[in-house]
MDTraj code that builds the backbone (N, CA, C; nanometers):
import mdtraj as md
import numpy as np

residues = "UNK UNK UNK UNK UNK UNK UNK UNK UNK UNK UNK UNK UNK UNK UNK UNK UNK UNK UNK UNK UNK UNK UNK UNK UNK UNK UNK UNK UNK UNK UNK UNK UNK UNK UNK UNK UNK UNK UNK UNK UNK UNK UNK UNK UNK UNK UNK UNK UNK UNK UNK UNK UNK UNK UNK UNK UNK UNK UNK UNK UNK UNK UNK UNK UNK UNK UNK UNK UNK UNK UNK UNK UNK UNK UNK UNK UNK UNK UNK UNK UNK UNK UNK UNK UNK UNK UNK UNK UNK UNK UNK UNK UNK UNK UNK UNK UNK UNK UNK UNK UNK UNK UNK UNK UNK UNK UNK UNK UNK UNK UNK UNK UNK UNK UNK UNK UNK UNK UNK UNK UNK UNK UNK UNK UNK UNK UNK UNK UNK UNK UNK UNK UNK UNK UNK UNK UNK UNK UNK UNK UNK UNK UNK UNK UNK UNK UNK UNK UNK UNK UNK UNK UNK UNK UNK UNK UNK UNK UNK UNK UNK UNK UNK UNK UNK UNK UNK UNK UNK UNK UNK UNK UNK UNK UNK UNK UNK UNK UNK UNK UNK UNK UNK UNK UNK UNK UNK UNK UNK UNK UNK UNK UNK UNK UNK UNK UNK UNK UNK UNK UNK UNK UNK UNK UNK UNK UNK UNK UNK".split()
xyz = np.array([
    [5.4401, 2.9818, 2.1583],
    [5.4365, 2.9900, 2.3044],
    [5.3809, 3.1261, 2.3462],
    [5.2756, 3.1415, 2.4669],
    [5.2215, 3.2584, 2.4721],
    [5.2826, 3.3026, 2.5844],
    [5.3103, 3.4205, 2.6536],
    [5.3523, 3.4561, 2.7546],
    [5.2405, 3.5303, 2.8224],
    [5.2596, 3.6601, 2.9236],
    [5.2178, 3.6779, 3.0100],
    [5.2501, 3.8185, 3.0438],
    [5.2102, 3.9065, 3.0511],
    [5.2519, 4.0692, 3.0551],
    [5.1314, 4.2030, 3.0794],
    [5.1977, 4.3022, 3.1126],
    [5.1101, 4.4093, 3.1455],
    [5.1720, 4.5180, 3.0578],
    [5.0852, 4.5723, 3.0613],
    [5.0970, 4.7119, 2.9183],
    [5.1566, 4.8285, 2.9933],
    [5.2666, 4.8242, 2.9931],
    [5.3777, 4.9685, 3.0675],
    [5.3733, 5.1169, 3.0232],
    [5.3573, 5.1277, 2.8863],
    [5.2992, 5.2592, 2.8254],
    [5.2414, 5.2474, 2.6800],
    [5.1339, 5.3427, 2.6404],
    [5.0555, 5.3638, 2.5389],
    [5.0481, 5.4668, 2.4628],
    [5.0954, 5.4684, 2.3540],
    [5.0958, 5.5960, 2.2760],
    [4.9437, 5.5792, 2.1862],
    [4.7924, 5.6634, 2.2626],
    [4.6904, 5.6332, 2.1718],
    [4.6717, 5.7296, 2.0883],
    [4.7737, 5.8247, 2.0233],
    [4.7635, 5.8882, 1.9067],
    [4.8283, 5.8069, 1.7662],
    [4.9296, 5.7111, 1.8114],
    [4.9728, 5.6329, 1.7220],
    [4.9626, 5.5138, 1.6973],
    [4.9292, 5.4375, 1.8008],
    [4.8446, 5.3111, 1.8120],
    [4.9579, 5.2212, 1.8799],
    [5.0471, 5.2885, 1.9141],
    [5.1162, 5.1323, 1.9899],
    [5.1823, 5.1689, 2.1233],
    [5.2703, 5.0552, 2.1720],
    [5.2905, 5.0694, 2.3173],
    [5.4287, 4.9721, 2.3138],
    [5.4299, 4.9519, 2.4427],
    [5.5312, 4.8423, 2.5028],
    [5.4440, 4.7874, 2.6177],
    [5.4760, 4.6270, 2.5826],
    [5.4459, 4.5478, 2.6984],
    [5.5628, 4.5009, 2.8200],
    [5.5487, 4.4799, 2.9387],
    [5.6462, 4.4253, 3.0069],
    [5.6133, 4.2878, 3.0704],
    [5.6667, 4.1988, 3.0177],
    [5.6469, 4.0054, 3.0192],
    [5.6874, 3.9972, 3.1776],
    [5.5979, 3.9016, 3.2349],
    [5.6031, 3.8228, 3.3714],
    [5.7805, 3.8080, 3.3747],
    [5.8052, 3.7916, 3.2525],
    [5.9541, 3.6832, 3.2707],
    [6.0620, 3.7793, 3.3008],
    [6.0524, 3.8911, 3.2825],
    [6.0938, 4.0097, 3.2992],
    [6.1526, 4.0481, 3.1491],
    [6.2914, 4.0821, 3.1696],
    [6.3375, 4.1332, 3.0626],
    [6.2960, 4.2703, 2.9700],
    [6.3564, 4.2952, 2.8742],
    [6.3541, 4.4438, 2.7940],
    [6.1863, 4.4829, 2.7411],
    [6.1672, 4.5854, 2.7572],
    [5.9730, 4.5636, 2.7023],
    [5.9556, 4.5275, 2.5936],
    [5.8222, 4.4727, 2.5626],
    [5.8014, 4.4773, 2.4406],
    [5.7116, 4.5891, 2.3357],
    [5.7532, 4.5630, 2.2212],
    [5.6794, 4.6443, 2.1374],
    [5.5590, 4.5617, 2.0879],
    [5.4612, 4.6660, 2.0712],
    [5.3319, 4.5915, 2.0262],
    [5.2494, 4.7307, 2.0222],
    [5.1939, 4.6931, 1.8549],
    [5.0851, 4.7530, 1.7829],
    [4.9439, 4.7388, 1.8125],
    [4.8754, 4.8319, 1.7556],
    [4.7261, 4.8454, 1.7758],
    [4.6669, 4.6900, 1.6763],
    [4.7374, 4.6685, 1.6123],
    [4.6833, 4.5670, 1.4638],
    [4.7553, 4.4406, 1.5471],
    [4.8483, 4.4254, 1.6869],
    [4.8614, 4.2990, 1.7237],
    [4.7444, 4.2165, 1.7841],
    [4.6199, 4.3193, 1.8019],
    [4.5665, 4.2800, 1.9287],
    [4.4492, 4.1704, 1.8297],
    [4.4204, 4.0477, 1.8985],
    [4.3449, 3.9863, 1.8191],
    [4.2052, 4.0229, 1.7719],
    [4.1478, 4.0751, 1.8442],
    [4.0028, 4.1388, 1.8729],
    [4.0482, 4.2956, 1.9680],
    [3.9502, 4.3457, 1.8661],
    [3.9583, 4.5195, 1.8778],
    [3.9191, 4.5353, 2.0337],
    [4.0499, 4.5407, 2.1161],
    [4.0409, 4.6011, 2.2529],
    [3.9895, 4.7180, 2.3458],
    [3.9163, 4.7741, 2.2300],
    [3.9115, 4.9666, 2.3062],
    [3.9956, 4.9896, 2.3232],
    [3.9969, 5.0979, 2.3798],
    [4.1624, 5.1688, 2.4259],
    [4.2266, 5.1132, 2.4945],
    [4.3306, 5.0361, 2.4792],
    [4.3955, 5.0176, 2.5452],
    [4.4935, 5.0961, 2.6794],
    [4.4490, 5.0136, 2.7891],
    [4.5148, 5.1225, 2.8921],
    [4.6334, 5.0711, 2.9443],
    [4.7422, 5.1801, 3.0453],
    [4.8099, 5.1208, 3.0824],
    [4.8220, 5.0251, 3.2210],
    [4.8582, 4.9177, 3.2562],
    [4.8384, 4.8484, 3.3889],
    [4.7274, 4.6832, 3.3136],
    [4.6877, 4.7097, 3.2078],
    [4.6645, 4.6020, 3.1701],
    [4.7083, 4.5027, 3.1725],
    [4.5988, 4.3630, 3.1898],
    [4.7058, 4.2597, 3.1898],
    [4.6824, 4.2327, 3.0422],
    [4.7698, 4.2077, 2.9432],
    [4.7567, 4.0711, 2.8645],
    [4.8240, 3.9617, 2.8211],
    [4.7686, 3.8412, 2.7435],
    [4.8513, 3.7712, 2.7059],
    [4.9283, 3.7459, 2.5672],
    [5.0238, 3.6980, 2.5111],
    [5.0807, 3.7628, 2.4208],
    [5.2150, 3.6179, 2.3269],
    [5.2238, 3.6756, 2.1910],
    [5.3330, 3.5525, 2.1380],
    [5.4105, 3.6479, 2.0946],
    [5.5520, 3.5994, 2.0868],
    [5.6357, 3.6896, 2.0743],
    [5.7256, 3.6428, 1.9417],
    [5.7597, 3.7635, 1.8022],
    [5.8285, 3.7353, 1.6794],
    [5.9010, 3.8329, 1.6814],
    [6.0389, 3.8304, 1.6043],
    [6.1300, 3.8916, 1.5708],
    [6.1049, 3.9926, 1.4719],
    [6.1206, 4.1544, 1.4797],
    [6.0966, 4.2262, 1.4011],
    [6.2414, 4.2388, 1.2771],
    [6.1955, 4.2860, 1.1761],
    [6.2977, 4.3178, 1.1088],
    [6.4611, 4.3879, 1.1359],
    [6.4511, 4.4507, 1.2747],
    [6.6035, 4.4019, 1.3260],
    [6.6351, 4.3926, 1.4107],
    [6.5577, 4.2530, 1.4239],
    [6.6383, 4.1638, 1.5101],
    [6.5358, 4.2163, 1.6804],
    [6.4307, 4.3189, 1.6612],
    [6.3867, 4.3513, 1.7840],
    [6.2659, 4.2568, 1.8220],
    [6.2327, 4.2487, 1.9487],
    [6.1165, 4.1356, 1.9613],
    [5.9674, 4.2550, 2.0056],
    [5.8560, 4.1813, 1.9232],
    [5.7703, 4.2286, 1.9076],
    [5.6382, 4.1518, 1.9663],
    [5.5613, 4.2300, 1.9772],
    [5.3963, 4.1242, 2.0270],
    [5.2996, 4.0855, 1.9241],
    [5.2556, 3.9759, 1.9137],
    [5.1438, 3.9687, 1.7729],
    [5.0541, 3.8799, 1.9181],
    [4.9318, 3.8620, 1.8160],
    [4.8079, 3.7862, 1.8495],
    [4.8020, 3.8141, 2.0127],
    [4.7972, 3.9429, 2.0611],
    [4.7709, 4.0028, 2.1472],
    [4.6139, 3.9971, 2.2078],
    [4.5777, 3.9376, 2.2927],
    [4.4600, 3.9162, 2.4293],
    [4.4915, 3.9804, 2.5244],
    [4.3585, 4.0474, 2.6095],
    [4.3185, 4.0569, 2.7138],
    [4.3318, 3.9152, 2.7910],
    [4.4097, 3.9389, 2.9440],
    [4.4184, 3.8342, 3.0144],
    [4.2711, 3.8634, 3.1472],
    [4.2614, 3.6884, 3.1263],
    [4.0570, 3.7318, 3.2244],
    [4.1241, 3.8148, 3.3743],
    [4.0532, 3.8418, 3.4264],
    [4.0840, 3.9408, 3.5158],
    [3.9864, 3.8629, 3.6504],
    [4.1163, 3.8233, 3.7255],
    [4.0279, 3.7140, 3.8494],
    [3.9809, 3.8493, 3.9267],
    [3.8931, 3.7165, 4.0036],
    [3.7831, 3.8602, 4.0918],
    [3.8149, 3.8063, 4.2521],
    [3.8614, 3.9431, 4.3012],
    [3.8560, 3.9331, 4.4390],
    [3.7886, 3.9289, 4.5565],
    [3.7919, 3.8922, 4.6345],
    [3.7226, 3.9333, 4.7461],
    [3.7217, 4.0795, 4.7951],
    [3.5810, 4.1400, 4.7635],
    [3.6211, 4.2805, 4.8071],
    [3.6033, 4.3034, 5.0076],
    [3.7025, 4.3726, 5.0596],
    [3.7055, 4.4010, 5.1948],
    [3.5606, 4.4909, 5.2034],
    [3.5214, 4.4919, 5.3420],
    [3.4036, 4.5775, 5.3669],
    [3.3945, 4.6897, 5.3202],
    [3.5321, 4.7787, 5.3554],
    [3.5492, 4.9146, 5.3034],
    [3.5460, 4.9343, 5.1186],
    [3.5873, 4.8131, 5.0597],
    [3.5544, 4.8246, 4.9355],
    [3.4079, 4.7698, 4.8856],
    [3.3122, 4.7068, 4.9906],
    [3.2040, 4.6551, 4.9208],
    [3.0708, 4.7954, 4.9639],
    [3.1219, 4.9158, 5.0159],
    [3.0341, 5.0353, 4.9936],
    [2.9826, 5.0573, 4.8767],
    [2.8769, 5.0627, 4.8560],
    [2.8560, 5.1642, 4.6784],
    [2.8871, 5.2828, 4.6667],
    [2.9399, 5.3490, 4.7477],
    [2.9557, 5.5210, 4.6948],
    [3.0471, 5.5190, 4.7925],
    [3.1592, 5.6644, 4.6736],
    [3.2864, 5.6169, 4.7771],
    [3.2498, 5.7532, 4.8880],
    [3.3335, 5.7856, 5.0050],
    [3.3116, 5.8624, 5.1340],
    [3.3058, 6.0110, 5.0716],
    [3.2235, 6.0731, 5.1332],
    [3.2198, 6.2364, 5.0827],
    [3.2901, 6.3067, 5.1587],
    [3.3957, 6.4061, 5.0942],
    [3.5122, 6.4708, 5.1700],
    [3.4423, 6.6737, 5.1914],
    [3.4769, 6.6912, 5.2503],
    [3.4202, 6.7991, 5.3039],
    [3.4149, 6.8884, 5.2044],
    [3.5008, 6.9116, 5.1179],
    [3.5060, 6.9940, 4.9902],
    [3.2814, 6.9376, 4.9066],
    [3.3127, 6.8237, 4.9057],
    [3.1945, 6.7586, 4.8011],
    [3.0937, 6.8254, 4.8778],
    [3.0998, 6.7571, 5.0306],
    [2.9473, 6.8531, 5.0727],
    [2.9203, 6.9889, 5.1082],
    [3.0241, 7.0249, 5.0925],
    [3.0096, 7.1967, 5.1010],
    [2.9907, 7.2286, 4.9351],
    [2.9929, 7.1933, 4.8371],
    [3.0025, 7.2234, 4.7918],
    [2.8657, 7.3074, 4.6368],
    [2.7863, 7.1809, 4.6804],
    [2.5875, 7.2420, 4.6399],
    [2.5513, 7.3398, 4.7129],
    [2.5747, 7.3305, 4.8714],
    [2.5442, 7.4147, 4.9488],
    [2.5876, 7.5479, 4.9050],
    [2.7486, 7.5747, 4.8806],
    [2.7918, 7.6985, 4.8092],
    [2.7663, 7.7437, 4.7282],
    [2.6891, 7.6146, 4.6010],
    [2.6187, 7.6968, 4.4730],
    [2.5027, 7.7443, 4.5234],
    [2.4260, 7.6811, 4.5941],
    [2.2867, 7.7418, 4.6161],
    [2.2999, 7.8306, 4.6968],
    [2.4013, 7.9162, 4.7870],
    [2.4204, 8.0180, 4.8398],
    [2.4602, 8.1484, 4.7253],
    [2.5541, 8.1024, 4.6491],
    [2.5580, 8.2166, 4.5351],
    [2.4754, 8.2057, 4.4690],
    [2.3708, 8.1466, 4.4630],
    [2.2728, 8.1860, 4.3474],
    [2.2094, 8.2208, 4.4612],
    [2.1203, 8.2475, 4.5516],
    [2.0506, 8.3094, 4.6300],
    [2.1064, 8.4329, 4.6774],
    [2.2443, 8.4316, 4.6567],
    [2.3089, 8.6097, 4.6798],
    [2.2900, 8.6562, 4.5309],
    [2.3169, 8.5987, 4.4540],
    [2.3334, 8.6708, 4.3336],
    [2.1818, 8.7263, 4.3054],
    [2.0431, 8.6233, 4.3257],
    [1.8798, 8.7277, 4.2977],
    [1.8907, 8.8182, 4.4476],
    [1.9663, 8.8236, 4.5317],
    [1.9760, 8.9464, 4.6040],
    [1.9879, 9.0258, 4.6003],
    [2.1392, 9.0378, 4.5478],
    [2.2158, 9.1379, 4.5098],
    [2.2796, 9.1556, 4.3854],
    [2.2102, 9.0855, 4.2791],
    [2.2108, 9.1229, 4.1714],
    [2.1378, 9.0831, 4.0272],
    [2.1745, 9.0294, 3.9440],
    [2.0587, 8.9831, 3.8312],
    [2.1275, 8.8602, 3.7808],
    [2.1059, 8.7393, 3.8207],
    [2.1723, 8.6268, 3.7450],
    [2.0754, 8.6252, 3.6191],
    [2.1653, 8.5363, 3.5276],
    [2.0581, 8.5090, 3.4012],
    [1.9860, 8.3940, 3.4007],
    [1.8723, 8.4371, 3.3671],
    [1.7412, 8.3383, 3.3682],
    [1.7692, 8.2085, 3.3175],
    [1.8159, 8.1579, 3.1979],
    [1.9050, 8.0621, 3.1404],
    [1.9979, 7.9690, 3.2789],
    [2.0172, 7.9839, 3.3791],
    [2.1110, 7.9687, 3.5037],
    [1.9821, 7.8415, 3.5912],
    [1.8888, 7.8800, 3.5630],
    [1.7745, 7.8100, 3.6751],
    [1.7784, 7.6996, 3.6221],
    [1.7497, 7.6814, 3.4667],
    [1.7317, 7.5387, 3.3870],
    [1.8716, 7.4801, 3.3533],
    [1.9570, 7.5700, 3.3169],
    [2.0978, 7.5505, 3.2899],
    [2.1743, 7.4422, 3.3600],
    [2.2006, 7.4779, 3.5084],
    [2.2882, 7.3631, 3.6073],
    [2.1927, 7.2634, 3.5796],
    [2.0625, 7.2181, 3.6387],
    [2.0039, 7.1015, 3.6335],
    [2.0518, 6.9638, 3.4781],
    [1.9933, 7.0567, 3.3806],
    [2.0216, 7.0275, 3.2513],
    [2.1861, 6.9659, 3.1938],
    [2.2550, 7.0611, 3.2640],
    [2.4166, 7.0036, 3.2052],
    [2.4631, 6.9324, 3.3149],
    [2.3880, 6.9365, 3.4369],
    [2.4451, 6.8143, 3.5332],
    [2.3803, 6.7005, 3.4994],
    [2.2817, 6.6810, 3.4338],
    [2.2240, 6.5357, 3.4342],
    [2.2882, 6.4600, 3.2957],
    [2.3481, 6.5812, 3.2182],
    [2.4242, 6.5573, 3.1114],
    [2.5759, 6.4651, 3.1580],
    [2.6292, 6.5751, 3.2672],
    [2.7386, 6.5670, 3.3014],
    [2.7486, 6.3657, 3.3701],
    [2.6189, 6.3663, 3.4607],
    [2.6042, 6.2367, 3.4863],
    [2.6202, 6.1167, 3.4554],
    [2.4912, 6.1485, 3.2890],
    [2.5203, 6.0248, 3.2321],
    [2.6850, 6.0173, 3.1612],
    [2.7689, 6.1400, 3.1158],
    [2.8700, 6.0957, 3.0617],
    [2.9909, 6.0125, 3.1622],
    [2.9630, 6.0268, 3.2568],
    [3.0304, 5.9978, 3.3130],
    [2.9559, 5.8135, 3.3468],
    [2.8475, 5.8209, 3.3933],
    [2.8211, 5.6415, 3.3993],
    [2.8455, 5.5810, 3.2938],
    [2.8479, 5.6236, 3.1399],
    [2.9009, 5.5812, 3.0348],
    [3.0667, 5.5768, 2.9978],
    [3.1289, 5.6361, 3.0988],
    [3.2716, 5.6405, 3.0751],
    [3.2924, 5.5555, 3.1851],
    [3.2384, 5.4743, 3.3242],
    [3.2758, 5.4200, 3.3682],
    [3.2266, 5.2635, 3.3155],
    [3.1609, 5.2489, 3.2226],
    [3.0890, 5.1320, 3.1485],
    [3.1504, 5.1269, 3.0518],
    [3.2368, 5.2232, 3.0190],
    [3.3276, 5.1779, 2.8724],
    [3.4443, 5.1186, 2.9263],
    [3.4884, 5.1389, 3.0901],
    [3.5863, 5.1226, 3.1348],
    [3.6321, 4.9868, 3.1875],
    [3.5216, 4.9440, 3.2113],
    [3.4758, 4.7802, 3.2663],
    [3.4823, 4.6978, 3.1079],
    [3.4253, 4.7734, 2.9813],
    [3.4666, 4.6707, 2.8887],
    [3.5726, 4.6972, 2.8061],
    [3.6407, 4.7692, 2.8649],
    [3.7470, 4.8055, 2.7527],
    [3.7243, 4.8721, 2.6323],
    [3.6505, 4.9286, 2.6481],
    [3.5744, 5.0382, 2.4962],
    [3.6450, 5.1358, 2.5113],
    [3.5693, 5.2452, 2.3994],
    [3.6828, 5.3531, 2.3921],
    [3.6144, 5.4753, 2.5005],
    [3.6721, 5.5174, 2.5526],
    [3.6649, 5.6034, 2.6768],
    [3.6635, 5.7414, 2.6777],
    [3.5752, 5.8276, 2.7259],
    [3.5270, 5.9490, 2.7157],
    [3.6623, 6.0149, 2.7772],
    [3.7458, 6.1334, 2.6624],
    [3.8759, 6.1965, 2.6863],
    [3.8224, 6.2895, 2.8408],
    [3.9394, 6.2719, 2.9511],
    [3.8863, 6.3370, 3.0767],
    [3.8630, 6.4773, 3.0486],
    [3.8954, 6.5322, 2.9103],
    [3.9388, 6.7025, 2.9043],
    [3.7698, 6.7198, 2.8695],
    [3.7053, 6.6395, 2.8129],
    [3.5658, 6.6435, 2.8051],
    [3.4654, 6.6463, 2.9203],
    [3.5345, 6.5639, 3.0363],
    [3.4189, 6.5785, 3.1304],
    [3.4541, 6.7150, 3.1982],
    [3.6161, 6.7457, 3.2380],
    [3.6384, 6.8638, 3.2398],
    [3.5425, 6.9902, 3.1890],
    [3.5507, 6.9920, 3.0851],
    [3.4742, 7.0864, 2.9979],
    [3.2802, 7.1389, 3.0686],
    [3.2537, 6.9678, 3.0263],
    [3.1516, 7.0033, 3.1112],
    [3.0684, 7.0192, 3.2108],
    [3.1797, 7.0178, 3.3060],
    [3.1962, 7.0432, 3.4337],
    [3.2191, 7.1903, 3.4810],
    [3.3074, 7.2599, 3.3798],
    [3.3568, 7.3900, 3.3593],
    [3.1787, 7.4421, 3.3578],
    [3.1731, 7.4244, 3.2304],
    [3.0037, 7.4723, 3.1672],
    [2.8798, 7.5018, 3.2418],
    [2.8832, 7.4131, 3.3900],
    [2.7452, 7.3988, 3.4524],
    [2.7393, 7.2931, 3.4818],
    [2.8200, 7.1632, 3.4326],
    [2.7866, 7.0231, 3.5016],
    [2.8275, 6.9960, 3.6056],
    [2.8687, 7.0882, 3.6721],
    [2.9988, 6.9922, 3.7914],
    [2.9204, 6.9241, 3.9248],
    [2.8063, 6.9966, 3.9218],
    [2.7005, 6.9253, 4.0108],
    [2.6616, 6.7677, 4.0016],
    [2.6543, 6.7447, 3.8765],
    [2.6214, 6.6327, 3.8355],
    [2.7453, 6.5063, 3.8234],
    [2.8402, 6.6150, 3.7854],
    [3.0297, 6.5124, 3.7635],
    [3.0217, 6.4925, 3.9512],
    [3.0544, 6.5615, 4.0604],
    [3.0324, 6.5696, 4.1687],
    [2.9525, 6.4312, 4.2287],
    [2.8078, 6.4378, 4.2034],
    [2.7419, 6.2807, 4.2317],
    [2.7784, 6.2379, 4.1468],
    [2.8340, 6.1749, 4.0601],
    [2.8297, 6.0775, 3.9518],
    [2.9694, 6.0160, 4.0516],
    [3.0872, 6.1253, 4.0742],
    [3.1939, 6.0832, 4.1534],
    [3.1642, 5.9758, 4.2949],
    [3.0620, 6.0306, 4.3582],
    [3.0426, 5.9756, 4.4549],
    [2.9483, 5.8473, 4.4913],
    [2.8418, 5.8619, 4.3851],
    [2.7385, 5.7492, 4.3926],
    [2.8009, 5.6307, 4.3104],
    [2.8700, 5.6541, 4.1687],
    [2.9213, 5.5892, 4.0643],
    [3.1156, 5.5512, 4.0891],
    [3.1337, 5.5846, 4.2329],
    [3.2465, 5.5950, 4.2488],
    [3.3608, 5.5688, 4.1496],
    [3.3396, 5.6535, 4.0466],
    [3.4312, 5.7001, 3.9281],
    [3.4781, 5.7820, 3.8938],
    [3.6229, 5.7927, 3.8979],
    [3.7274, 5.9378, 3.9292],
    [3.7104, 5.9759, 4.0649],
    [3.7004, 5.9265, 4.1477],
    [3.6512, 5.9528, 4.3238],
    [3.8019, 5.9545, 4.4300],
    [3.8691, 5.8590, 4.3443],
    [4.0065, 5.8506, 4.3681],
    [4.1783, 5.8875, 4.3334],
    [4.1133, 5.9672, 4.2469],
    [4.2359, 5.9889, 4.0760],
    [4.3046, 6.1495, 4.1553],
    [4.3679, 6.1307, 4.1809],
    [4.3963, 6.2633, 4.2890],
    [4.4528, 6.3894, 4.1847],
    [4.5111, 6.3587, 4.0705],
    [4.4926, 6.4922, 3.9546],
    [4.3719, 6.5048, 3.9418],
    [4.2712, 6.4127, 3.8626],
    [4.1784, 6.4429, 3.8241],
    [4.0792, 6.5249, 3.8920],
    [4.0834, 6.5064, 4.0143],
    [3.9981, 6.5591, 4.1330],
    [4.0454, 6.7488, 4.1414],
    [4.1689, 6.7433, 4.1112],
    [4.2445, 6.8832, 4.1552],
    [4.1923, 6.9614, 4.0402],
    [4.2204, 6.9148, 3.8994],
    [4.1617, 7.0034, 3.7811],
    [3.9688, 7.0341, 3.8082],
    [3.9006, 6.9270, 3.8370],
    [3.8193, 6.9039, 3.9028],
    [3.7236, 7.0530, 3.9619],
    [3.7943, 7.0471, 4.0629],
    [3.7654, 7.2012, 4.1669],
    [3.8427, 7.3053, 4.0753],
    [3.8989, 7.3277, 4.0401],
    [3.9474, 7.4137, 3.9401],
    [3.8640, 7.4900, 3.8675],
    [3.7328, 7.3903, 3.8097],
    [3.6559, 7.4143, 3.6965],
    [3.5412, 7.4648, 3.7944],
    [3.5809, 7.3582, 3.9075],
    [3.4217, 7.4150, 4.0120],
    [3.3769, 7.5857, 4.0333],
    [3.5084, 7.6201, 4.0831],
    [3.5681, 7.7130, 4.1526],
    [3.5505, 7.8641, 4.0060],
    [3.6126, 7.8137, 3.8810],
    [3.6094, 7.9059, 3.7682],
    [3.4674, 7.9333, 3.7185],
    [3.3790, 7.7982, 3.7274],
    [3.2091, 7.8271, 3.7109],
    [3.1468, 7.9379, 3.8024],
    [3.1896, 7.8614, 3.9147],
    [3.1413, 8.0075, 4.0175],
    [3.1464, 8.1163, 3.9945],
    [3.2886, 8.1132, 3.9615],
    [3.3477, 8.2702, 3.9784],
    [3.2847, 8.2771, 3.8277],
    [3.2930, 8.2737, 3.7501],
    [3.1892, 8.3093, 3.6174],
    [3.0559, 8.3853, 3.6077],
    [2.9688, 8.2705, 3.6962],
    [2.8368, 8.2706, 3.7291],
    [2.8005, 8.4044, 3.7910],
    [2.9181, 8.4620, 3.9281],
    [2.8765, 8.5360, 4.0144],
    [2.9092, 8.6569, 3.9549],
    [3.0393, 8.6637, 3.8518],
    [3.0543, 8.8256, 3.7830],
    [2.8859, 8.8431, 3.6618],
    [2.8748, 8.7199, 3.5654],
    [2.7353, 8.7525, 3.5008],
    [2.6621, 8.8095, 3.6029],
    [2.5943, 8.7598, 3.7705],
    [2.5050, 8.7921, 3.8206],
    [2.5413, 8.9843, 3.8429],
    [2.6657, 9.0035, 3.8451],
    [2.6966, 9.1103, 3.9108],
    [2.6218, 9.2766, 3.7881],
    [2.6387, 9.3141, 3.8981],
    [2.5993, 9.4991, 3.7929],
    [2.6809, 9.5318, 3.6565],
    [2.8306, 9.4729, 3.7083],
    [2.9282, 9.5259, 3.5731],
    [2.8976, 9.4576, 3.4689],
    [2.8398, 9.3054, 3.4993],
    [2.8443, 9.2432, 3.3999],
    [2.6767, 9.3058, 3.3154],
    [2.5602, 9.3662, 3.4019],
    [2.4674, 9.4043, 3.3125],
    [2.4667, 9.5248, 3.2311],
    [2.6389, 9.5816, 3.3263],
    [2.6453, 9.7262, 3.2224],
    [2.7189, 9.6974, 3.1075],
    [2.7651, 9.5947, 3.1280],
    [2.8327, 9.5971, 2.9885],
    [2.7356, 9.5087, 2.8648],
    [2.5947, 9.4373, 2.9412],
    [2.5549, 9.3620, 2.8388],
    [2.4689, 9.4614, 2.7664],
    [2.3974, 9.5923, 2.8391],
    [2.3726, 9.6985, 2.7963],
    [2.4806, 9.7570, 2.6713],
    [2.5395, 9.7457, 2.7231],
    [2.6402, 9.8783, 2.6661],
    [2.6482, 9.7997, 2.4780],
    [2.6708, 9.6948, 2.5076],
    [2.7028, 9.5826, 2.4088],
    [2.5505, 9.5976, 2.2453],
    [2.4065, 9.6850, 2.3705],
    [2.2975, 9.6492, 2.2656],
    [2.3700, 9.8146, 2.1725],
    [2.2614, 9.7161, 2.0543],
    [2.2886, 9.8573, 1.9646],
    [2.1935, 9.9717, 1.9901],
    [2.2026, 10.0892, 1.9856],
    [2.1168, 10.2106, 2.0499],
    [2.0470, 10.2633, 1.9635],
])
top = md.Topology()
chain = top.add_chain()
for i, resn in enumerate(residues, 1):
    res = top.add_residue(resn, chain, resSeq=i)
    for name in ("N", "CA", "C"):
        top.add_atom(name, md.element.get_by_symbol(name[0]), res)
traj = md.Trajectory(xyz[None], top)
């Protein structure tokens, strides 16, 4: 007999979880090796479907574990936009890079590496991200967020930024968004001490004489 359940939590360093059955009752346990066909990562809020056997004591467990099909809704107007709404932070926010980099060849020496740099790791930053929202639709294994983080930190965030808004992915995740500007905010401030004097006295200071 198969039942009916959603995946309540996931441990993906060890491969298993607990499911919680339509019927209610205590969760279940279920392994990475229950699932019939290799699921990707399994996330939590999943639906699947599921048969249920007695573990060695006496606990109930999940085998021959499926993905349940996933009916399709009618999306409301506000959900049939392609790109989700830009919040005042997003559009201020190119504008502010291209203001510090136009103060910084003002008033000081950014590094040449900086002109090709953002373009380059934002279009990077882009595609990882349309590929993490395409792994997400099939259940594949999914680009760790500390990665897009990263290269977002680096110079991509221009590119994570539209990818958020055109690809409306992570657009809504209200941590994710906060670490997000975090990285925005630490690039800057990065960018603008390299452009600064201290930072060319010390890259001086650094050559050998």
């Amino acid at each position: 007999m198969r039942f009916e359940g959603t995946i309540q939590s996931w441990n993906d360093e060890r491969g298993f979880g607990f499911i919680g059955s339509t019927l209610g009752g205590q969760d279940i346990f279920v392994h990475i090796k229950a699932f019939k066909a290799p699921p990707g990562r399994p996330q939590v809020g999943q639906r699947v479907t599921f048969e249920v056997q007695l573990g060695p004591q006496g606990k109930k467990r999940a085998l021959n574990v499926e993905m349940a099909p996933v009916a399709r809704k009618a999306l409301s107007p506000a959900r049939r936009q392609s790109r989700a709404p830009w919040s005042t932070a997003s559009l201020l926010a190119i504008p502010v890079l291209l203001a510090v980099v136009l103060a910084a060849h003002v008033f000081g020496h950014p590094p040449r590496w900086a002109l090709w740099a953002y373009p380059a790791l934002s279009l990077v930053t882009f595609v990882a991200y349309a590929m993490d929202k395409s792994a997400a639709r099939q259940g594949a294994w999914r680009t760790p967020e500390k990665t897009l983080h990263m290269l977002s930190l680096i110079g991509g965030w221009p590119g994570a930024l539209l990818a958020q808004q055109w690809l409306r992915h992570k657009s809504s995740k209200a941590e994710f968004r906060s670490v997000f500007w975090v990285t925005v905010a630490l690039n800057l401030a990065a960018f603008t001490f390299l452009a600064s004097p201290q930072a060319q006295q010390l890259a001086r200071s650094a050559l050998p004489t």
